[in-house]
C-alpha positions as CSV (number, residue, x, y, z in Angstrom):
1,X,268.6,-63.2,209.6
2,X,270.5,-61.3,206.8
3,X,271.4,-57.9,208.1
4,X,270.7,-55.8,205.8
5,X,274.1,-53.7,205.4
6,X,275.7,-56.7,203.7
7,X,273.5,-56.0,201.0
8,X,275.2,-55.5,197.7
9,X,273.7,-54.7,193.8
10,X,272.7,-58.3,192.1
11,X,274.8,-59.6,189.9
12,X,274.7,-57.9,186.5
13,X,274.4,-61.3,184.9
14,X,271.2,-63.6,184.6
15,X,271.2,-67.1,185.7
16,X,272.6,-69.0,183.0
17,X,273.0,-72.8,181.7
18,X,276.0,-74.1,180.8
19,X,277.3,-78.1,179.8
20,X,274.1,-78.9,181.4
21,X,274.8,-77.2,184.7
22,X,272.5,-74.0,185.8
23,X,274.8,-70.7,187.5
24,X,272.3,-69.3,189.1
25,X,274.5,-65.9,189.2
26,X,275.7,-66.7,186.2
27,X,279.7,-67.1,185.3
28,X,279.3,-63.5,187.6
29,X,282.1,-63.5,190.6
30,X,282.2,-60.8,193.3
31,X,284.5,-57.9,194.2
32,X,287.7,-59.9,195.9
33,X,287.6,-59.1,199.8
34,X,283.8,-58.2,199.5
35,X,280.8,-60.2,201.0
36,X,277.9,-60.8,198.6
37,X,274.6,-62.8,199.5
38,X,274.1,-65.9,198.1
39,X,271.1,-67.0,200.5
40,X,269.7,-65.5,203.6
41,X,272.8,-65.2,206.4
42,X,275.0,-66.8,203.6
43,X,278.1,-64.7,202.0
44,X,280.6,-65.4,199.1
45,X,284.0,-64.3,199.9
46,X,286.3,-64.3,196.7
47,X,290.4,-64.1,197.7
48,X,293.1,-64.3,195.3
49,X,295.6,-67.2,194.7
50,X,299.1,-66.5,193.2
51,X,298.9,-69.2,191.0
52,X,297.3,-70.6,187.7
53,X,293.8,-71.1,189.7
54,X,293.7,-67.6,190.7
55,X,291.2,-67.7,193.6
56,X,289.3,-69.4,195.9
57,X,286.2,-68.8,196.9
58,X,285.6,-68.6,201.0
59,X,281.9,-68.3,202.7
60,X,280.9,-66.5,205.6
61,X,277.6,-67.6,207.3
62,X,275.9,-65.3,209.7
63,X,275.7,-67.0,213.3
64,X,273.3,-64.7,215.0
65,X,275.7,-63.0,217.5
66,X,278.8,-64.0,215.8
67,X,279.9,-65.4,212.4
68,X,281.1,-68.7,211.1
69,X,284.0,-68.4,208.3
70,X,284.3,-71.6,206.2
71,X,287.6,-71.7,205.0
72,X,290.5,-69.2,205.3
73,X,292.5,-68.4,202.0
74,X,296.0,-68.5,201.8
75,X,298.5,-67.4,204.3
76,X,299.6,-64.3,202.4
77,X,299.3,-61.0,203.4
78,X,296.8,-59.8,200.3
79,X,294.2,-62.2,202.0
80,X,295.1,-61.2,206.0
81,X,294.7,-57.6,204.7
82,X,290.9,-58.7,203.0
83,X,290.5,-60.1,206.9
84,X,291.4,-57.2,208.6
85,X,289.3,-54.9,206.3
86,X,286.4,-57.0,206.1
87,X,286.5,-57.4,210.5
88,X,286.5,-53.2,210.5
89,X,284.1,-52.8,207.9
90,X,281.1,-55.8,206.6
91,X,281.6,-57.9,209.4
92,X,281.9,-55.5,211.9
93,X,280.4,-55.3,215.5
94,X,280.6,-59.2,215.6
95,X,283.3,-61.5,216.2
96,X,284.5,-64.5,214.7
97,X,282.2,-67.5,216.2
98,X,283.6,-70.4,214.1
99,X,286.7,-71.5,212.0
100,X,285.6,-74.1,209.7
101,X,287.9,-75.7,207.2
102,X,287.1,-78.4,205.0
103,X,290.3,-80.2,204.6
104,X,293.9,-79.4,204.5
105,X,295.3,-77.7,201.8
106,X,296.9,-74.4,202.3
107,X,294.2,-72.1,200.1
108,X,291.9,-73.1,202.7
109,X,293.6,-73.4,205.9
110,X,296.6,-71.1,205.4
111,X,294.8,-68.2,207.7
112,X,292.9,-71.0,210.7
113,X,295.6,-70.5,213.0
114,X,295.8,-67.2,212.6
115,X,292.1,-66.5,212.8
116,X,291.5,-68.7,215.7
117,X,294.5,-66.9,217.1
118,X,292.9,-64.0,216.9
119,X,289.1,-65.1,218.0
120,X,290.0,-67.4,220.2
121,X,288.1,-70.0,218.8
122,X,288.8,-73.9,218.0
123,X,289.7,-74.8,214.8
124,X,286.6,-77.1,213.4
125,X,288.2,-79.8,211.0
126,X,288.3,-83.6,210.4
127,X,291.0,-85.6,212.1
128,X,292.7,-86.9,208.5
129,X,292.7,-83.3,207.2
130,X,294.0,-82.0,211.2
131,X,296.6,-85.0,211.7
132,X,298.3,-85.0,208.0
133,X,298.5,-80.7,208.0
134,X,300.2,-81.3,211.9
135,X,302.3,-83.8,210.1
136,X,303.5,-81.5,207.0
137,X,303.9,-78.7,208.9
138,X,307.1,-80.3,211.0
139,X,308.4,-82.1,208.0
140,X,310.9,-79.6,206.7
141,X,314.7,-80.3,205.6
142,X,316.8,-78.2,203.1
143,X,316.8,-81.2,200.9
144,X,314.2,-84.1,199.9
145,X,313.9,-87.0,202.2
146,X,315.8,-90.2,199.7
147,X,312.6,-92.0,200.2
148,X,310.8,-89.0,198.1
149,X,313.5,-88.8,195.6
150,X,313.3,-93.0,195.2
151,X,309.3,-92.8,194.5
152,X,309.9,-90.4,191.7
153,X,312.3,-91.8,190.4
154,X,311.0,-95.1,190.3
155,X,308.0,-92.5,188.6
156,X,310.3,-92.8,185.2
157,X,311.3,-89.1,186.0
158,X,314.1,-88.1,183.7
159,X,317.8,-87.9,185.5
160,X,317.5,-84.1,185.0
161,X,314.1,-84.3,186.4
162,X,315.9,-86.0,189.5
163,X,318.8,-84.2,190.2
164,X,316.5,-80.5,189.7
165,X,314.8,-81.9,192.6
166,X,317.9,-82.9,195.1
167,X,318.8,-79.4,195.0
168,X,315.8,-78.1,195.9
169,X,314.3,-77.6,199.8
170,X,311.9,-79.5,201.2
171,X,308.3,-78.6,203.2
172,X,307.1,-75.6,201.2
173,X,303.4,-76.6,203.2
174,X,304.7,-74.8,206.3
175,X,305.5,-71.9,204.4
176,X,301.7,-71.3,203.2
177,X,300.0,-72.1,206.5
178,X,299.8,-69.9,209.7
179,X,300.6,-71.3,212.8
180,X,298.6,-74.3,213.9
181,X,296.4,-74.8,217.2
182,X,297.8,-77.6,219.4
183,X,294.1,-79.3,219.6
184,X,291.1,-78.9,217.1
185,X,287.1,-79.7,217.2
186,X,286.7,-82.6,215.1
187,X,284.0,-83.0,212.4
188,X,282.8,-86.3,211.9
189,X,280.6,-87.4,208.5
190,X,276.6,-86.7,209.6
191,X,277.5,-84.7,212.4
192,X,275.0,-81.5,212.7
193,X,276.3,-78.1,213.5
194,X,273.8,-75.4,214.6
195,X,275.0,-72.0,212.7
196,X,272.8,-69.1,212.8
197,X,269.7,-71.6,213.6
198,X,269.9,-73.5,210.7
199,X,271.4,-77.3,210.7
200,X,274.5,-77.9,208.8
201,X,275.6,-81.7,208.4
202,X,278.7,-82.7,207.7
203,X,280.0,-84.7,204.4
204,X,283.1,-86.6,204.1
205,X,284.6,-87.4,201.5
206,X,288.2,-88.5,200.2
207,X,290.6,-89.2,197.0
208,X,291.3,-85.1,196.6
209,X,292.1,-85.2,200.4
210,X,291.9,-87.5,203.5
211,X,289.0,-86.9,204.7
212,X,287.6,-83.8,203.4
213,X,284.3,-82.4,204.7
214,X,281.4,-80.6,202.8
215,X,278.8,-79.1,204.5
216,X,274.9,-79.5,203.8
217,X,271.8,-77.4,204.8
218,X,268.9,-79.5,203.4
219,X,266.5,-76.0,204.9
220,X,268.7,-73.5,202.6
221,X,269.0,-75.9,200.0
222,X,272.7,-75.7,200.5
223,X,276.2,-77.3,199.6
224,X,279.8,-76.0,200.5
225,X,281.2,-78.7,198.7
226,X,284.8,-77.0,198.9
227,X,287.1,-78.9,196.5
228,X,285.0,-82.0,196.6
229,X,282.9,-80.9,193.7
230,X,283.4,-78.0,191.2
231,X,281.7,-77.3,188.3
232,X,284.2,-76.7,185.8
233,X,287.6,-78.0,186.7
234,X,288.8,-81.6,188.0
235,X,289.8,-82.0,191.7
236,X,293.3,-83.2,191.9
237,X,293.8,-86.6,192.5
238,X,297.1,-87.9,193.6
239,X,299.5,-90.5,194.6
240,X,302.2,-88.6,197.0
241,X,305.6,-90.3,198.3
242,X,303.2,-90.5,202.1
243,X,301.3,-93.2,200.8
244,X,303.1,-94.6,197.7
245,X,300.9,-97.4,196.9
246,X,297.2,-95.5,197.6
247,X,293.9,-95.9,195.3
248,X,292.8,-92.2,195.5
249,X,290.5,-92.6,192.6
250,X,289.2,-95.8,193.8
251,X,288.5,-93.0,196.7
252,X,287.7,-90.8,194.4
253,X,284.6,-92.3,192.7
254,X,283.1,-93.9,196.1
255,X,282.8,-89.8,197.0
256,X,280.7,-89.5,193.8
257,X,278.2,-92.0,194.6
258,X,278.2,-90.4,198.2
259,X,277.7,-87.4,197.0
260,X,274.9,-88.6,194.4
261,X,272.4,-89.5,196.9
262,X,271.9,-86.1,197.8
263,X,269.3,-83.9,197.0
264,X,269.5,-83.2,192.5
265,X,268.3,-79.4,193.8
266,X,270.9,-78.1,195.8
267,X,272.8,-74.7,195.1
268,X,276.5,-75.9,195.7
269,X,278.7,-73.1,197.0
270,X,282.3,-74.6,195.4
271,X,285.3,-73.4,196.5
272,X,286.6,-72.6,192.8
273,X,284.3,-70.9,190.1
274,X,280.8,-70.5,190.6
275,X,277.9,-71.3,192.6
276,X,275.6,-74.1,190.2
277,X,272.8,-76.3,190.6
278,X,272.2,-80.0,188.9
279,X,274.4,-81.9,191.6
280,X,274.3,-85.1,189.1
281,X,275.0,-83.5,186.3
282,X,278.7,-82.8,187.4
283,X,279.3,-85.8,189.6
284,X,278.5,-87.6,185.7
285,X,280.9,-85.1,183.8
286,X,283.5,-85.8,186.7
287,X,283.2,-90.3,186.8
288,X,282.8,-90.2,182.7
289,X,286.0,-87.6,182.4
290,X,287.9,-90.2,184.3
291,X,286.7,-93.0,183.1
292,X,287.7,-91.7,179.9
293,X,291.3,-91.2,180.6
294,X,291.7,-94.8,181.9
295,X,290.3,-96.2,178.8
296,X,293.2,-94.4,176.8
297,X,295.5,-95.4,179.4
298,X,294.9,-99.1,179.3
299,X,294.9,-98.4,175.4
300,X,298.6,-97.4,176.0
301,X,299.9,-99.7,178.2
302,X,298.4,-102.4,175.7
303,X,300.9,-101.0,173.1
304,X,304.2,-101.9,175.8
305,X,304.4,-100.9,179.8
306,X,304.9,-97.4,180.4
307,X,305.6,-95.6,183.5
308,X,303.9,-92.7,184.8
309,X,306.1,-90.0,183.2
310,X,305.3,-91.5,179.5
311,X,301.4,-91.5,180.4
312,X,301.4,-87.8,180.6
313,X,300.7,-87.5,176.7
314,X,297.7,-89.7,177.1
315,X,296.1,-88.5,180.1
316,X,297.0,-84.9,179.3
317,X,297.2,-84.2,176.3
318,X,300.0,-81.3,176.2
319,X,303.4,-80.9,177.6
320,X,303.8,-80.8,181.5
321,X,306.0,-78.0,182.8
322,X,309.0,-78.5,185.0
323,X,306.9,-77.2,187.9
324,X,303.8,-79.1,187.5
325,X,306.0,-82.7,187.2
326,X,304.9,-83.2,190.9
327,X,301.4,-82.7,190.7
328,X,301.0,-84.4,186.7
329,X,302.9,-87.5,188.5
330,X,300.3,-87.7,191.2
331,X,297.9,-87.6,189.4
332,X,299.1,-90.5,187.0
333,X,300.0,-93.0,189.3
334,X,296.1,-92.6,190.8
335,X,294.8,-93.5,187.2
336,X,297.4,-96.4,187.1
337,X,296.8,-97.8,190.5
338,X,293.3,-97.9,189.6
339,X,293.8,-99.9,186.9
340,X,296.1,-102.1,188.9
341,X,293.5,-102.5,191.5
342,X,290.9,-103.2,188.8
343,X,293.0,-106.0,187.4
344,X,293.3,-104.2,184.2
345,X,297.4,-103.7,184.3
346,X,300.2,-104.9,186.2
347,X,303.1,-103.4,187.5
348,X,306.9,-104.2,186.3
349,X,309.3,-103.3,188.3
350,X,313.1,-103.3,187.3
351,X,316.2,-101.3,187.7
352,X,314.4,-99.0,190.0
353,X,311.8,-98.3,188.3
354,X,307.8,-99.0,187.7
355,X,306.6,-99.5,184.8
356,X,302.7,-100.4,183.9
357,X,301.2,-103.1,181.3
358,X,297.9,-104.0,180.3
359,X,296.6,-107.2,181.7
């Protein structure tokens, strides 16, 4: 299947174990913009990220006359460039078959409209991940809605905090995704897609997204498990002001059972650092991290109710920067939900604000 002009040197490091997980290129990564063989017909793509996770990693499966791209990379013109190179030189003398994205953030659907512009292909994605980027897209103002400035304030976010925000613009995902396709193909969990005559089923899974999809080739031994498992950082898991009183890590850890059943042997294709092996090794590592963090949280609402902005020392251990309030408040109201929904704190609300106690 693999055509042999895609091949590249092997990786100049060995297969190596690490925290109990196996690299089977090692912590190696690729040229950025390059293709490089992970299994027969199956490529890793590595594109830059202008941020503190500086890539993402995009895969390209050969589909006999065409080729299937799972996820696009950010709409930003080092990654269109990569395209455009990669469509005159690797993957030349085939078009673009399939646009695959597994759910709705912009490092991996930024480029889908563009790209299924360009092929004229549907874009292939699960209804949540379709409907809510659709939604986010059109919701754009030059100021923050008062609904979104209420749920952080009501966060415990300093008045500073507050007022930083009012003067800022609102809808920044529009600005990081192409232009959407009115309609869509919609993956549904177990579905099977035929790509390059294997069977690829589809995944679901939620908490880091709505219904995020991974895709599985039990014949390659295969996982593109996108953000939904990583070997060595934490999906984000957050509460956002669209669904203020959501369980996303109740979410969260249902995924990892999900996600346990399957085979302990598959080679998962992440879409951040490297390509590992030992499946429930990491879903472990990933429950017992969080688990661990709501045990010191429930330690810390036993010593008087706290909000989410005074939990960031416990959950994370150093000083959150102005620009990553947002994503650290999230990410603490889905550990104290939890706990709410567990029956192991209750919310107090007063003056406009929510503040947390142990039960």
């Amino acid at each position: 299947m693999q055509d042999s002009s895609l091949a590249v040197a092997e990786p100049p490091e060995a297969g190596k174990e690490l925290r109990g997980l196996f690299y089977p290129h090692g912590r190696w990564t690729p040229e950025p913009g390059k293709l490089h063989p992970v299994a027969d017909g199956v490529f890793w793509l590595r594109m830059p990220l202008p941020f503190s996770l500086d890539h993402i990693n995009l895969w390209v499966l050969d589909d006999g006359d065409g080729w299937a791209i799972v996820d696009t990379g950010l709409a930003a013109g080092p990654c269109r460039d990569m395209w455009r190179a990669l469509f005159e030189g690797q993957m030349a003398g085939r078009p673009v078959s399939r646009v695959i994205v597994t759910h709705y953030h912009p490092d991996h659907l930024g480029l889908a409209g563009w790209l299924t512009h360009k092929w004229g292909v549907p874009l292939e994605i699960t209804r949540g991940e379709f409907m809510l980027a659709r939604v986010l897209t059109l919701d754009i103002a030059d100021a923050p809605p008062a609904a979104a400035i209420d749920f952080y304030a009501r966060s415990g976010w300093p008045d500073e905090a507050v007022e930083r925000m009012k003067g800022q613009g609102w809808g920044r995902f529009g600005m990081a995704v192409t232009r959407l396709p009115m309609g869509y193909s919609r993956l549904v969990d177990g579905q099977a897609l035929t790509i390059g005559g294997r069977t690829w089923r589809v995944v679901t899974g939620s908490g880091h997204s709505p219904e995020h999809a991974c895709l599985l080739c039990d014949e390659a031994g295969l996982l593109i498990s996108g953000d939904q498992l990583l070997p060595r950082i934490t999906s984000n898991v957050s509460v956002y002001p669209t669904e203020p009183n959501a369980d996303p890590l109740g979410e969260w850890f249902a995924s990892l059972d999900k996600l346990e059943a399957l085979d302990e042997e598959l080679t998962v294709l992440p879409a951040h650092n490297e390509p590992f092996t030992r499946l429930r090794v990491r879903t472990t590592q990933l429950r017992d991290d969080h688990m661990g963090k709501l045990d010191k949280l429930e330690t810390l609402l036993g010593d008087g109710p706290r909000t989410a902005f005074e939990s960031f020392g416990t959950l994370f251990g150093r000083t959150i920067k102005p620009d990553e309030i947002m994503m650290a408040t999230g990410e603490a109201l889905a550990h104290l939900h939890w706990l709410e929904r567990a029956g192991r704190a209750t919310r107090l609300s007063d003056g406009g604000v929510d503040r947390f106690a142990r039960t």
